[in-house]
C-alpha positions in Angstrom: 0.0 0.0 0.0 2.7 2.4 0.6 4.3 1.8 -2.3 1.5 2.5 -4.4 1.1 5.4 -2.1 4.9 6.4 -3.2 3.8 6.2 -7.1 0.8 7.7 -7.5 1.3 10.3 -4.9 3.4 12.9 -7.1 0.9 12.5 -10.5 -1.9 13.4 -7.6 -0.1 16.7 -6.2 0.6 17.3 -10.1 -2.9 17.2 -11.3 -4.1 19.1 -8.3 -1.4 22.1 -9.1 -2.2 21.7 -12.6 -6.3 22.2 -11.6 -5.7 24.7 -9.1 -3.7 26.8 -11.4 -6.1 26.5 -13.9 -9.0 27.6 -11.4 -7.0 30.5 -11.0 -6.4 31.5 -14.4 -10.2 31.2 -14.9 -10.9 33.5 -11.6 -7.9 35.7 -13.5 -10.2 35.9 -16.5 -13.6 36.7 -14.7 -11.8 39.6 -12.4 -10.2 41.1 -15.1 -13.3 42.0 -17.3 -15.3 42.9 -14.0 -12.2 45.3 -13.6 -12.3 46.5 -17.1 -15.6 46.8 -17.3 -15.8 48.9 -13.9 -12.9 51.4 -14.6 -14.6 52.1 -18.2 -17.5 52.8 -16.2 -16.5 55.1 -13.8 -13.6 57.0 -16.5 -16.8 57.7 -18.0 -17.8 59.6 -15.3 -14.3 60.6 -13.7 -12.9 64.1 -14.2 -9.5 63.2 -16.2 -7.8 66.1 -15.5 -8.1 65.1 -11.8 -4.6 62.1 -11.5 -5.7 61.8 -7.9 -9.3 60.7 -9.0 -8.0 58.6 -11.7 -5.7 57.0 -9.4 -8.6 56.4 -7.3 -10.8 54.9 -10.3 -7.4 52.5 -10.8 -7.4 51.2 -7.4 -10.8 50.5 -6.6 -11.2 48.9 -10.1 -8.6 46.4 -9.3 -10.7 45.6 -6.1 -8.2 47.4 -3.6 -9.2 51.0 -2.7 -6.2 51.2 -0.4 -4.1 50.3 -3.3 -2.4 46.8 -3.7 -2.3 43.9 -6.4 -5.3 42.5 -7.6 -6.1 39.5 -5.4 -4.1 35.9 -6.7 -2.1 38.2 -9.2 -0.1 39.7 -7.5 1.8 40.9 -10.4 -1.1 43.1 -11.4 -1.1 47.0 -9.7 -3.1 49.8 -10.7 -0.4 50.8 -13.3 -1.6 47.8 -15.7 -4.9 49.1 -16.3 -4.9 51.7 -19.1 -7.4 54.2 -19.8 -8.3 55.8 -23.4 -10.4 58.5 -24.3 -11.5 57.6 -27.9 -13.2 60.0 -30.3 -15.5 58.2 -33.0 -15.2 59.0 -37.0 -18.0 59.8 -39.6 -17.2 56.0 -40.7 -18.3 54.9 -36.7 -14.6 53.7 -36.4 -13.0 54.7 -32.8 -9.4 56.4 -32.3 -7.6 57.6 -29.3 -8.0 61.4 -28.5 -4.3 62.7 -28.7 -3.5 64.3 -25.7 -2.7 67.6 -26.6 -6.2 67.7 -28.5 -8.5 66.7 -25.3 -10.3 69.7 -23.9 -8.8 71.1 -21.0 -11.7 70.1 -18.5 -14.8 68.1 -19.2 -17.3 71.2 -19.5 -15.2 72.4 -22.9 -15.3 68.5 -24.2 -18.9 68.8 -24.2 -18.3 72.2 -26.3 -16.4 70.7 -28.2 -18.6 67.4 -29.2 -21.8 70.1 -29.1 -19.6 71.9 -32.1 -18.5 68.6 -34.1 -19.3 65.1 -32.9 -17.0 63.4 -34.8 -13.8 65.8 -34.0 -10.7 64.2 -33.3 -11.2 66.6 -30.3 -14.5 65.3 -29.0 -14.1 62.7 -26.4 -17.5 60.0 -27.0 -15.9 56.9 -25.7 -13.9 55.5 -23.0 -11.7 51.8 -23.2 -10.3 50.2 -20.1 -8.0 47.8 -20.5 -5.4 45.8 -19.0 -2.2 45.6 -20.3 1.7 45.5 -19.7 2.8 48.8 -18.9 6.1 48.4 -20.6 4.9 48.7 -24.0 2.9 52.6 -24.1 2.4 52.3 -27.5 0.5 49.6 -27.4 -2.0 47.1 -25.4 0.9 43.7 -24.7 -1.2 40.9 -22.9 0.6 40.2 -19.1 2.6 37.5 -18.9 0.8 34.3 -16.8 2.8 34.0 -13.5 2.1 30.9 -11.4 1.9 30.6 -7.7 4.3 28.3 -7.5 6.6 28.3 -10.3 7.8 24.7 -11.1 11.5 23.8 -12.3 11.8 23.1 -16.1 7.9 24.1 -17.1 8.4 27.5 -19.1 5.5 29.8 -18.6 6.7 32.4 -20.9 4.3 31.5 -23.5 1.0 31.8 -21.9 -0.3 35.5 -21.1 -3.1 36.4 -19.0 -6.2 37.0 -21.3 -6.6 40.3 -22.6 -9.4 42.2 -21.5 -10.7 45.2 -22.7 -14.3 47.6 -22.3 -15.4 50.2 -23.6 -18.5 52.5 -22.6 -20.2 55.4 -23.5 -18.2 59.3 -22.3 -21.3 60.5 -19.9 -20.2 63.8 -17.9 -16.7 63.0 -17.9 -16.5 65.0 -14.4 -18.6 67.5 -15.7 -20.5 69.2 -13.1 -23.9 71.5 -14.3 -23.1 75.2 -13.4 -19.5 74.5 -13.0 -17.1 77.2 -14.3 -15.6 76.8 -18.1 -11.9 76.3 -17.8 -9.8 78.5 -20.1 -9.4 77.4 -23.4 -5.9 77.1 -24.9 -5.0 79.7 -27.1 -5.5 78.8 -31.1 -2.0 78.0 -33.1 -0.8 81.1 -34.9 -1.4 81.2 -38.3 
C-alpha cells in the first residue's frame, strides 16, 4: 500500500497544481473584465484632468481601494490598467484622442462634441483595458505567473487573457453650473 502510495502520490499533487492553477487562471479571466468593465465605467464619469481621482478609479477597479495587487495576481497593480479616451469617425470607427487635442476640463469636451461630434477633439468613448505597462504604444497581454513556479515548465508562453471595455463618455467629471476652464490659445497662423 505504501508503495502505491509512493507512485501515485506525485501525479496526484501534479494534477491538483495543474487544476488549481487553472482555477485561477479562470478566476484571473472573470476579475479582469469585472475590472475593465468597472474602470470604463467610472472614467466615464471621472474628471480626467483630476490624476488623484483617476488614481482612485485604478485602485478601486482592481478591487483594492487602499491600493495593492489585484487578489491571486499579485503581479497586477493599478499601473496595468490603461485608460483611453476615444473620439468616434463619420465612418463609426474609434481612435484615441491625442493628448494635446483633449479639452482642457470636461465642460469644454462637451463644447467641443456640441460643435462637431466626430472631432478628433470630441471625447465620445472610453476603453479600459489591462495591459503591460512596458509597451505605451500599445496594449501587450501580461505574462501568466504561477503561484508556485515549477522547475523546467516554461511559462513564458501563456499570457493572462486580454481584457478590454469600452462605454459610452457620460459627464466626464462634468458638473452643471460649473465654471468653463480657459481654453488654450488657437495655433498662430
Amino acid at each position: 500500500m505504501l508503495v502505491e502510495m509512493a507512485l501515485v502520490l506525485p501525479f496526484f499533487l501534479l494534477f491538483m497544481y495543474g487544476l488549481l492553477e487553472c482555477a485561477r487562471l479562470v478566476f484571473l479571466w472573470n476579475t479582469l473584465q469585472e475590472a475593465t468593465r468597472a474602470a470604463a465605467r467610472a472614467a466615464a464619469v471621472t474628471d480626467y484632468t483630476d490624476a488623484a481621482a483617476m488614481q482612485a478609479l485604478r485602485r478601486r477597479a482592481l478591487l483594492r481601494p487602499g491600493g495593492g495587487a489585484l487578489p491571486m495576481a499579485s503581479q497586477l497593480d493599478s499601473s496595468y490598467l490603461r485608460i483611453e479616451y476615444l473620439w468616434q469617425d463619420a465612418a463609426g470607427a474609434l481612435q484615441p484622442v491625442a493628448a494635446a487635442a483633449r479639452a482642457p476640463c470636461p465642460a469644454l469636451n462637451r463644447l467641443y462634441c456640441l460643435r462637431n461630434p466626430n472631432g478628433s477633439d470630441c471625447i465620445r468613448y472610453v476603453r479600459a483595458s489591462v495591459c503591460s505597462p512596458d509597451d505605451a504604444a500599445s496594449c501587450q497581454p501580461v505574462p501568466f505567473q504561477p503561484l508556485l513556479p515549477l522547475p523546467r515548465v516554461d511559462w513564458r508562453g501563456l499570457a493572462l487573457p486580454s481584457s478590454a471595455s469600452t462605454a459610452r463618455a457620460e459627464a466626464l467629471g462634468y458638473q452643471p453650473g460649473s465654471a468653463l476652464c480657459a481654453a488654450p490659445a488657437p495655433p498662430p497662423a
